[in-house]
C-alpha positions as MATLAB code, in Angstrom:
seq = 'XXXXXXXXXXXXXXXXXXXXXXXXXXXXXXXXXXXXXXXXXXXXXXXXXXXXXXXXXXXXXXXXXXXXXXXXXXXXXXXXXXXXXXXXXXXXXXXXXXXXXXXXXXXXXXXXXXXXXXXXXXXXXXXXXXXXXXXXXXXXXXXXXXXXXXXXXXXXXXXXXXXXXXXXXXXXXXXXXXXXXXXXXXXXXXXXXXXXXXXXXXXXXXXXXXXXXXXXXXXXXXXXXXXXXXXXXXXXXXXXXXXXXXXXXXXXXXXXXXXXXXXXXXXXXXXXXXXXXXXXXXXXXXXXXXXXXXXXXXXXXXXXXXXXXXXXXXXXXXXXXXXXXXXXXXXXXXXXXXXXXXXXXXXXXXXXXXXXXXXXXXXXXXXXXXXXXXXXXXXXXXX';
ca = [
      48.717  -87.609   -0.678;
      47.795  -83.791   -0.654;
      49.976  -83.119   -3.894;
      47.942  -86.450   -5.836;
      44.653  -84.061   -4.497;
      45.816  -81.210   -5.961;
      46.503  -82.927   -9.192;
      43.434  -84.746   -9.661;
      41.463  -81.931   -8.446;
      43.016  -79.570  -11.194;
      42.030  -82.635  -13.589;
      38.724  -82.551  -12.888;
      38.314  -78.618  -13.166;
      39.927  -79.332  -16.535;
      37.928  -81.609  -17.770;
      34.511  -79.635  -16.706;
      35.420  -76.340  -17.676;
      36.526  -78.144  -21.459;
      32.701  -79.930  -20.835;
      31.253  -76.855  -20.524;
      32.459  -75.161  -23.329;
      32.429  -77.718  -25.556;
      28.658  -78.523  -24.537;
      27.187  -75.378  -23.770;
      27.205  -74.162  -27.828;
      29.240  -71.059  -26.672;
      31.018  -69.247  -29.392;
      33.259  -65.954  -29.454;
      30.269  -63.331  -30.342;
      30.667  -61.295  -34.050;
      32.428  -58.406  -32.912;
      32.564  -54.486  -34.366;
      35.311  -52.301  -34.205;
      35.498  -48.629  -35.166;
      38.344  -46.817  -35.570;
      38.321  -43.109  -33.753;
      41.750  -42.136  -33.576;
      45.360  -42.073  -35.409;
      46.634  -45.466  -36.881;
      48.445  -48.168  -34.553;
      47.397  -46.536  -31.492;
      44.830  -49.079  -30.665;
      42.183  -45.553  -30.374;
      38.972  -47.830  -31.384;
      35.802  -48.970  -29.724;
      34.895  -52.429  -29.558;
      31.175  -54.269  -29.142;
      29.527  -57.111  -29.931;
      27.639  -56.831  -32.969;
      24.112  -57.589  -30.993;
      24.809  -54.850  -28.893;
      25.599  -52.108  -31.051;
      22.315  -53.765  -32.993;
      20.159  -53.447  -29.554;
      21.924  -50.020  -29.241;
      21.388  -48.577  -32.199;
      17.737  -49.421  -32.121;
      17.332  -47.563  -28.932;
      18.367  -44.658  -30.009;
      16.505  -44.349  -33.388;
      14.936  -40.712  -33.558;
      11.686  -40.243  -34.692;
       9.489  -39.757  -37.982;
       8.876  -35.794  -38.620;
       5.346  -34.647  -38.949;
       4.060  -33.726  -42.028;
       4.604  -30.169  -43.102;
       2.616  -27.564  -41.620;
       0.361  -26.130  -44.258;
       0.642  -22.810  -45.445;
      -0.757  -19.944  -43.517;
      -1.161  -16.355  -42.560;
      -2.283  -16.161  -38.932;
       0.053  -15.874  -36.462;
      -0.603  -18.292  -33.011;
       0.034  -14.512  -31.064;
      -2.738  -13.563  -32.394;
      -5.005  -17.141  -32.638;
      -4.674  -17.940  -29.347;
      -4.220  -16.019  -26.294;
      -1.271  -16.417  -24.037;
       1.456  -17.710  -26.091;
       4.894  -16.099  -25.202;
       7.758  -17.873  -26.766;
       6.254  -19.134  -30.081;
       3.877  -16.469  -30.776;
       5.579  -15.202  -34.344;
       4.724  -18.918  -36.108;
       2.104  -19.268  -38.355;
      -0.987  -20.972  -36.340;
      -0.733  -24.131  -38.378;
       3.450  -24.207  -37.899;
       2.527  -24.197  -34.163;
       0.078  -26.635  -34.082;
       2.003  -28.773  -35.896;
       4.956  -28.358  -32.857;
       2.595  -28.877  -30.488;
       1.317  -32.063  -31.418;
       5.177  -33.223  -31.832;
       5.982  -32.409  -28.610;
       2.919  -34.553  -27.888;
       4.247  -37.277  -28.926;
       7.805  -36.304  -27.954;
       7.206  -36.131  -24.198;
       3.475  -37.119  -23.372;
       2.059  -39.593  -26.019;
       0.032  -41.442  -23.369;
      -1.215  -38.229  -21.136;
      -1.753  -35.923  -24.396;
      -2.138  -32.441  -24.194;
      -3.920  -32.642  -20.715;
      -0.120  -33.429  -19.342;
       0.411  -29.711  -20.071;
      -2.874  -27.937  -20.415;
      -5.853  -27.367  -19.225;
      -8.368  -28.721  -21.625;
     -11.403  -25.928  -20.761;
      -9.248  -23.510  -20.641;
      -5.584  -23.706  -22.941;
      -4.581  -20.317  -22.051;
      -4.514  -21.222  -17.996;
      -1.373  -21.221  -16.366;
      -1.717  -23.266  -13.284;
      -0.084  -26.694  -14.651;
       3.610  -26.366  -13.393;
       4.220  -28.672  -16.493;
       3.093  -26.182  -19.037;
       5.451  -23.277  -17.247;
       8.399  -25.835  -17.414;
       7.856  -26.750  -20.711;
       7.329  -23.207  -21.478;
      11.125  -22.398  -20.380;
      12.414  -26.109  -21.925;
      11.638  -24.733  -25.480;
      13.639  -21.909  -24.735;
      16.139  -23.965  -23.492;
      16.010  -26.222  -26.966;
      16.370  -23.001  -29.075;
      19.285  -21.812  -26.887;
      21.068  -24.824  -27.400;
      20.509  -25.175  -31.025;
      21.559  -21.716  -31.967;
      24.480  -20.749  -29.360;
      25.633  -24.406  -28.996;
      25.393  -25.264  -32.632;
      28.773  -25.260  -33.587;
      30.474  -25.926  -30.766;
      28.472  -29.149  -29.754;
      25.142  -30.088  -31.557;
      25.923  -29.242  -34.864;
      23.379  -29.458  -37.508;
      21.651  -32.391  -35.792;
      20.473  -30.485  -33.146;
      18.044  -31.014  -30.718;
      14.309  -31.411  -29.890;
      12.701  -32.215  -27.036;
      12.367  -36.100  -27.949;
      16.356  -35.967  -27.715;
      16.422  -36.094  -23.580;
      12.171  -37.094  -23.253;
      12.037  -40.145  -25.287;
       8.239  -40.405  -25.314;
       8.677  -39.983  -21.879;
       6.959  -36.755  -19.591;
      10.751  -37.101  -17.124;
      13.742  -37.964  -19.216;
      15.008  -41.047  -17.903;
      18.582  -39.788  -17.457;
      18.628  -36.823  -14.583;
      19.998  -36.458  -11.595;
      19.732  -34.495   -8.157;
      22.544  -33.779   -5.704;
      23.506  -37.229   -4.049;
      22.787  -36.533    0.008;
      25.414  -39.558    0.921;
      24.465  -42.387    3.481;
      21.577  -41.345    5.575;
      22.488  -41.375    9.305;
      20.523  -43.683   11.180;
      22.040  -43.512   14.658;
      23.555  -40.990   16.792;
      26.674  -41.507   14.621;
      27.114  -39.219   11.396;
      29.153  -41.226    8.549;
      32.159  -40.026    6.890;
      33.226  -41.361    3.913;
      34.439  -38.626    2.335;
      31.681  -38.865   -0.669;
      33.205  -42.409   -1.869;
      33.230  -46.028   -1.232;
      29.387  -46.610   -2.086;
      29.193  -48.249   -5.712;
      27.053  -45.539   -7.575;
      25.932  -45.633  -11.272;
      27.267  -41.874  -11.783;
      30.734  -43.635  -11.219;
      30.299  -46.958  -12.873;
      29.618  -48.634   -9.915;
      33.270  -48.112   -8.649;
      34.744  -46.579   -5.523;
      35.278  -43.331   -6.872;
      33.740  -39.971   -5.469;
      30.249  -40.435   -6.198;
      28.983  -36.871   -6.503;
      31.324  -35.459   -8.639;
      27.926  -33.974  -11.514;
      27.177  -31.607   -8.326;
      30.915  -30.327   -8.204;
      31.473  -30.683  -12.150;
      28.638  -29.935  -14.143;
      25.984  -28.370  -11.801;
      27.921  -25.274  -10.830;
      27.994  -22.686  -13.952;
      30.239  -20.189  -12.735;
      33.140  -22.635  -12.297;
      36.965  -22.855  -13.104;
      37.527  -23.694  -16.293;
      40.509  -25.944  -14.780;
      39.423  -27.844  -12.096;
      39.162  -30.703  -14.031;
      42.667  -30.764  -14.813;
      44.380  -32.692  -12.234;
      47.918  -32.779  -14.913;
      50.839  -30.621  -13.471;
      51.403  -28.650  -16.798;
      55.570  -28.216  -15.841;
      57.890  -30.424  -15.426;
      58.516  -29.615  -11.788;
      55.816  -28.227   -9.316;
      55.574  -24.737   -9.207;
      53.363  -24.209   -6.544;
      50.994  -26.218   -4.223;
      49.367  -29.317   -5.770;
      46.171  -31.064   -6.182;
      44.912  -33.860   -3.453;
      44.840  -37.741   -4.696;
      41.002  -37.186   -3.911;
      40.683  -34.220   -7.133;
      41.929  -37.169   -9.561;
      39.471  -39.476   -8.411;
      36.730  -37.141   -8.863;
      38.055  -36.394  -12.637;
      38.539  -40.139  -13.015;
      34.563  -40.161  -11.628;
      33.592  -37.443  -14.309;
      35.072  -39.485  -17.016;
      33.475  -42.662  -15.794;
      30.317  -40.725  -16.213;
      30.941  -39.662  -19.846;
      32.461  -42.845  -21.570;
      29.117  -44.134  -19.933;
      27.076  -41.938  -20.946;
      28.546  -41.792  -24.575;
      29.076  -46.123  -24.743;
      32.637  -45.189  -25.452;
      35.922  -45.454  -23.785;
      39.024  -43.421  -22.858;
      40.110  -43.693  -26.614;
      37.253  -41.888  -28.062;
      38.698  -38.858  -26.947;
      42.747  -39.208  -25.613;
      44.979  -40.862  -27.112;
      46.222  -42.996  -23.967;
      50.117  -42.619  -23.902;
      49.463  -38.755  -23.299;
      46.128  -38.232  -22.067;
      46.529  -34.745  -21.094;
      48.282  -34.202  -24.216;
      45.669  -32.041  -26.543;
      47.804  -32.646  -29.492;
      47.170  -36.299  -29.942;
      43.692  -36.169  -28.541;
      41.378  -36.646  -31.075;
      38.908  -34.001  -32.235;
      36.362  -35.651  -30.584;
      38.155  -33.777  -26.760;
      36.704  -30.690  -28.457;
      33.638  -31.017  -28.267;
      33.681  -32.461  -24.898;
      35.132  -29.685  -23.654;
      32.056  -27.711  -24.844;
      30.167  -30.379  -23.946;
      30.823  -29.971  -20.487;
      30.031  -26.145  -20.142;
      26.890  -26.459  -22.696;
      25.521  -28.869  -19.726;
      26.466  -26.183  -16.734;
      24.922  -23.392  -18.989;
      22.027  -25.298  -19.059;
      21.725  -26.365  -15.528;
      22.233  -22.624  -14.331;
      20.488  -20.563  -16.636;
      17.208  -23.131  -17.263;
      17.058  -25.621  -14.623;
      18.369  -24.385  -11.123;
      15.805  -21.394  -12.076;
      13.254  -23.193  -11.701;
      12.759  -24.716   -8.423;
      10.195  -22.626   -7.182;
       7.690  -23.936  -10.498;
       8.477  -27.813   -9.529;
       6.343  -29.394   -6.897;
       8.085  -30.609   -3.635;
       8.034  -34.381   -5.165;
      10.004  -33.092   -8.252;
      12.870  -31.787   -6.281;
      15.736  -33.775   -4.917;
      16.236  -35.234   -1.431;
      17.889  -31.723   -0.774;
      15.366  -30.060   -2.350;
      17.489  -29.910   -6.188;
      15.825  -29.392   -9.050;
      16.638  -32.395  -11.535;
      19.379  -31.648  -13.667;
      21.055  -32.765  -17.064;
      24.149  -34.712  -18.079;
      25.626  -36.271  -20.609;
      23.872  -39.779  -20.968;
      20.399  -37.222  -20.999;
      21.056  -36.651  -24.180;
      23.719  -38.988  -25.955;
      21.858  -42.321  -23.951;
      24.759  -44.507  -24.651;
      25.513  -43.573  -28.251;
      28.191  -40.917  -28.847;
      26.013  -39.293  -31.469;
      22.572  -38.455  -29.987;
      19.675  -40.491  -32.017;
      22.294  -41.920  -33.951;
      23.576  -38.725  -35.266;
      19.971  -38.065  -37.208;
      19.600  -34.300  -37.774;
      16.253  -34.093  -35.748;
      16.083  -30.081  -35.869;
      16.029  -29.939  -39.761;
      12.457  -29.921  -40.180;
      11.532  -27.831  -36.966;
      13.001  -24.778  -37.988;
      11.181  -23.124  -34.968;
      13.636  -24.764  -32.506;
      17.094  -23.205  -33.977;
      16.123  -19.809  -32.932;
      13.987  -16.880  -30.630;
      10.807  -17.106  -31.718;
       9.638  -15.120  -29.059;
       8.213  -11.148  -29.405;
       9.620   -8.277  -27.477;
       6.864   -6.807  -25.559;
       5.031   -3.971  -27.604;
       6.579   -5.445  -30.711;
       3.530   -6.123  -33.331;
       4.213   -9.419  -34.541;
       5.934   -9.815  -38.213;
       3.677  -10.639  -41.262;
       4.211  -14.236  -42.539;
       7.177  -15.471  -43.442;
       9.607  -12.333  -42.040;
      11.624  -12.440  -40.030;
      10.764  -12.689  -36.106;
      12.484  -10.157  -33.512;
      14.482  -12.335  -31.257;
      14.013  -11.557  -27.906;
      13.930  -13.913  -25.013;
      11.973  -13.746  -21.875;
      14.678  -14.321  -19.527;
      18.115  -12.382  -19.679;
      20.076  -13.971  -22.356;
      22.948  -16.443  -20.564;
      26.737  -15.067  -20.772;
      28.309  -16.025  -23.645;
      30.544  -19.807  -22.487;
      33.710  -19.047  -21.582;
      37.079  -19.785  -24.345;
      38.743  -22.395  -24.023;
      41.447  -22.373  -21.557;
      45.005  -22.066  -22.171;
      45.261  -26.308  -21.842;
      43.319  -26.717  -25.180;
      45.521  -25.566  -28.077;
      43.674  -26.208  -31.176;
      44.593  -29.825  -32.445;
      47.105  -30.545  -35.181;
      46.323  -31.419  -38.319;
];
């Protein structure tokens, strides 16, 4: 009797799970494929076409304003307090400004920044930030250019996306919060986190990996690099914190593993694709950020800015790339703000250059170390 149960009960299931297909007008979706790496080594990303579509729409950069016409004054001299781009021509920086307008603050306007009776004031926190952010965005567009960005480059609608806080930032995660007399230890795992894909994995690992700048360039590897151990190993726990850090990016960059290793040798830089490169730099261009530009300034953002440790908010990947491995779809967003590839800033005492010479680099700050070479695990990749 319990056997004829079984059967007719595994009829039924049949018969309703064929209904429900067969009635529900479900169909195997279109599906893309792109190829990333070598030939018959299954190295390709695959999506449905609707959601590279709604992907790809996301990300679509923005129109450039209209060319600044031409002009003689400088903004240094216009208008009083400008310190980093002093040396354009008063219509070239008006022009920025009102892009940056609509890059970050299209429904506060300039008053998100300034105040109106008075433009040269100070006393917005938002305009000192912003002040140090388009230093930032010329940093990274002229000593990260060919490591990372490349001729797209950057500008500040890249992380801001019409949006005064990028969507995609991150403080220091402070771990279950200790109701009782009892202090939890989980050793920082076991809570499903978006930084790790919502899996078990450490969940702070951006503090350890990318929030530190003076860091070992290896302590990502987790890969013995000899045959037999040589000395003292890594703990189980180190991998899952890599394995956390790569959640993070193929998130962040709506790839997977294959975008980058090629899976039968993932430590094996040879058959990693060139895309590994620039991950690499990748990795340090976001800790040069976050030590030089961000950390910086936590004494300019307000207590409700900071972190539940008292952080400033930080960078990552998905900031910029927002699921697509190409920021903005790859567009080259910097080409027609020349401004942001460079200093435009004045040394002190340093009369400003006549129109259309060539400006004195010299930023405010210290300029950061130069990023480290690449470490003895990333041989340059075979043709």
């Amino acid at each position: 009797m319990k056997t004829l149960l079984t059967v007719a009960g595994a009829v039924v299931a049949l018969f309703l799970t064929i209904a429900m297909f067969g009635t529900a007008g479900w169909d195997r979706p279109p599906l893309v494929t792109s190829q990333n790496g070598y030939r018959g080594t299954a190295m390709a990303q695959v999506e449905t076409k609707a959601d590279a579509l709604e992907v790809k729409a996301e990300n679509k950069a923005p129109e450039a304003a209209a060319p600044a016409e031409p002009g003689d004054d400088l903004a240094g001299k216009t208008y009083e307090n400008v310190k980093v781009l002093q040396n354009l021509t008063t219509n070239e920086f008006n022009r920025l400004m009102v892009s940056m307008t609509e890059w970050v603050s299209p429904e506060q306007g300039c008053t998100y920044c300034h105040n109106t009776e008075n433009m040269a004031d100070d006393s917005l926190y938002q305009k000192r930030v912003a002040r140090r952010m388009l230093q930032m965005t010329q940093h990274i567009n002229a000593t990260w250019k060919e490591k990372h960005v490349h001729e797209a480059g950057v500008t500040c609608y890249t992380c801001h996306r019409g949006q005064p806080v990028p969507a995609n930032i991150w403080f220091t995660d402070p771990g279950p919060q200790a109701r009782s007399g009892f202090i939890p230890r989980n050793n920082g795992q076991n809570l499903a986190k978006e930084s790790v894909g919502l899996s078990s994995l450490p969940y702070d690992t951006l503090t350890e990996f990318l929030g530190k700048k003076d860091i070992d360039n290896n302590v990502i590897r987790v890969n013995a690099t000899t045959a037999l151990p040589e000395g003292r190993g890594k703990p189980i726990q180190d991998a899952e914190k890599t394995y956390g850090l790569m959640m993070h990016m193929s998130q962040g960059l709506g790839v997977n593993c294959t975008y980058c290793h090629n899976t039968r040798a993932i430590s094996n830089w040879g058959e990693s694709t060139p895309q590994r490169v620039s991950a690499w730099h990748g990795i340090r261009m976001v800790r040069d950020l976050n030590g030089d530009y961000l950390e910086p300034l936590q004494s300019t953002f307000p207590r409700n800015r900071l972190g539940a440790l008292g952080d400033v908010p930080k960078i990552n990947c998905t900031t910029c790339h927002n699921g697509v491995n190409k920021p903005l779809n790859g567009a080259h967003v910097v080409e027609a703000y020349p401004s942001l590839t460079k200093s435009t800033e004045i040394a002190a005492g340093t009369p400003p250059a006549p129109s259309g010479g060539t400006a004195v680099p010299a930023p405010a700050a210290p300029v950061p170390a130069a990023p480290p070479a690449p470490a003895p695990e990333t041989p340059a990749l075979k043709p």
